[in-house]
C-alpha positions in Angstrom: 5.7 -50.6 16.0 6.1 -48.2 13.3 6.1 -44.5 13.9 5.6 -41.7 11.0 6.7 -38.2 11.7 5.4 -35.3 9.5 7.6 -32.4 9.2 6.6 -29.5 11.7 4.6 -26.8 10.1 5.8 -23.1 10.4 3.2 -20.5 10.7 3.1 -18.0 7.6 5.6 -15.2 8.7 4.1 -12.0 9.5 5.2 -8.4 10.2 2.6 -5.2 10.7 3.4 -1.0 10.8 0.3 0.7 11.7 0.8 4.6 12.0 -2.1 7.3 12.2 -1.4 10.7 9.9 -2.5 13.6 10.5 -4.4 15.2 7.9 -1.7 17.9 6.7 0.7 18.3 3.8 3.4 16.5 5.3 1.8 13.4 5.9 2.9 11.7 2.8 6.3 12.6 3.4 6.0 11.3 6.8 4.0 7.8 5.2 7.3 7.8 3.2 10.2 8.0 5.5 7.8 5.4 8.4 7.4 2.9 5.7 11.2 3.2 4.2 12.5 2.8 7.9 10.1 0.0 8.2 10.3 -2.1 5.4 14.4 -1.9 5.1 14.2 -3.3 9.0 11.7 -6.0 8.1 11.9 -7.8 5.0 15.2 -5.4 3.2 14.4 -6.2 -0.1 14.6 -4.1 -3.8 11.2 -2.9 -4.3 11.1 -1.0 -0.9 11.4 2.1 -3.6 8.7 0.9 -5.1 6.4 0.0 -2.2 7.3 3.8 -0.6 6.3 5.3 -4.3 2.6 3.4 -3.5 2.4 4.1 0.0 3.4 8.1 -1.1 0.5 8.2 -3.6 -2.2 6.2 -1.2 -1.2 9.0 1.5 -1.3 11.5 -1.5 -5.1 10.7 -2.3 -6.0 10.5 0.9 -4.7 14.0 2.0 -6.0 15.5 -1.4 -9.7 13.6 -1.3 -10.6 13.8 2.2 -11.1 16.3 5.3 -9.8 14.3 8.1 -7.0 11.9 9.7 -5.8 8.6 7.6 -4.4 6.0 8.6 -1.3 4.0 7.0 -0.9 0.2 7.8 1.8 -1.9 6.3 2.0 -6.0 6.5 4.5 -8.0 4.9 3.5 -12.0 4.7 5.4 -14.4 2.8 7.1 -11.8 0.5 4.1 -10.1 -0.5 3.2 -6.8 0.7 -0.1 -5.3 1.8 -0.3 -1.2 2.0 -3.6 0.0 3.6 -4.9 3.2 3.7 -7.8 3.9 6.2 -9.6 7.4 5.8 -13.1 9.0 6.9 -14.0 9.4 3.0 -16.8 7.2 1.8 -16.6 8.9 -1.6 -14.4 5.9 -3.6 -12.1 6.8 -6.1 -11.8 5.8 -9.7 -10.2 3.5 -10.6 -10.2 2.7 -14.2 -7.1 4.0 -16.3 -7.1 7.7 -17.2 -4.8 8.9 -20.0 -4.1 12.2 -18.5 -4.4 13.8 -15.3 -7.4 16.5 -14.5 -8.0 18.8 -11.4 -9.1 15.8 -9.2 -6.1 13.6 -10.1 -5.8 10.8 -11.8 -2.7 9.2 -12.5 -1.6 7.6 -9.4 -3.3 4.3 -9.4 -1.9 3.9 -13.1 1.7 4.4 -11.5 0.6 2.3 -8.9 -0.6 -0.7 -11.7 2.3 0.2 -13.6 4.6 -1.5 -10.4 2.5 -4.6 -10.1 0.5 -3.6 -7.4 -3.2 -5.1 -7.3 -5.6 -2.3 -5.9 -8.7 -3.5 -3.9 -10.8 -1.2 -2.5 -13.2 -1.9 1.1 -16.0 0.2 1.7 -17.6 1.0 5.1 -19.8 2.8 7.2 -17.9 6.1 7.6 -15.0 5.9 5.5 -13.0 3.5 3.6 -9.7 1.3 3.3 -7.7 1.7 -0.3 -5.2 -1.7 -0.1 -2.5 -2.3 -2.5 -0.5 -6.0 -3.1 2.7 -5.9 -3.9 4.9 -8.8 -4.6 8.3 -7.9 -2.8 10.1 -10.6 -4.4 9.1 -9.8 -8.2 11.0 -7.8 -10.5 9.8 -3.9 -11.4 7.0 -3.8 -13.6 6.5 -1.8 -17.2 6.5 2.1 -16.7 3.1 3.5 -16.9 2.4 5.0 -20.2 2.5 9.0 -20.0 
């Protein structure tokens, strides 16, 4: 009788921050000291600076952009970390690259391209979600030009 034995398979590891903001000047600076705490408890790594630059320019746009609440979620899975931002907005904001900043903004999602994060945006009924991938194991990426 022979008997084969597969190796057991783990589960992707998984760790989530949900925190609701108020709509107020201090919620990015709030966003940024939840997700430092956070992210140095769950998976300490180097780019938590550059994961609470993204989160601080998501809550940024969100505060600046829209009239209500937002909504700041953080999950880290295999090294590799998604930043949501939920708001009431259903006006989508631009992303193609912008050389300079206006009076609505403008430069933040270069910063946040010039890191390594991937931006995708999710539309819905009554607002919107504005999610950012970064790779926590990867090394900084180029500076955006200014």
């Amino acid at each position: 009788m022979s008997m084969t034995t597969s190796p057991p398979t783990t589960p992707p590891t998984t760790a989530c921050c949900a925190v609701a903001l108020p709509h107020s000047r201090r919620a990015p600076s709030l966003a940024r000291q939840v997700s430092e705490r956070w992210l140095k408890a769950t998976d300490p790594v180097d780019r938590v600076p550059d994961a609470v630059l993204v989160v601080s320019e998501l809550v940024t746009n969100a505060v600046r952009h829209t009239c209500g609440p937002c909504t700041l979620t953080l999950t880290v899975r295999d090294g590799r970390l998604d930043i949501a931002v939920a708001d009431d907005s259903e006006e989508l904001p631009e992303l193609r690259r912008r050389s300079e900043a206006d009076e609505r903004g403008g430069l933040g999602m270069g910063v946040i391209r010039g890191l390594g994060g991937q931006i995708r945006l999710v539309p819905a009924i009554g607002g919107k979600t504005v999610h950012v991938l970064l790779d926590l194991r990867s090394a900084r990426g180029p500076s955006p030009q200014r």
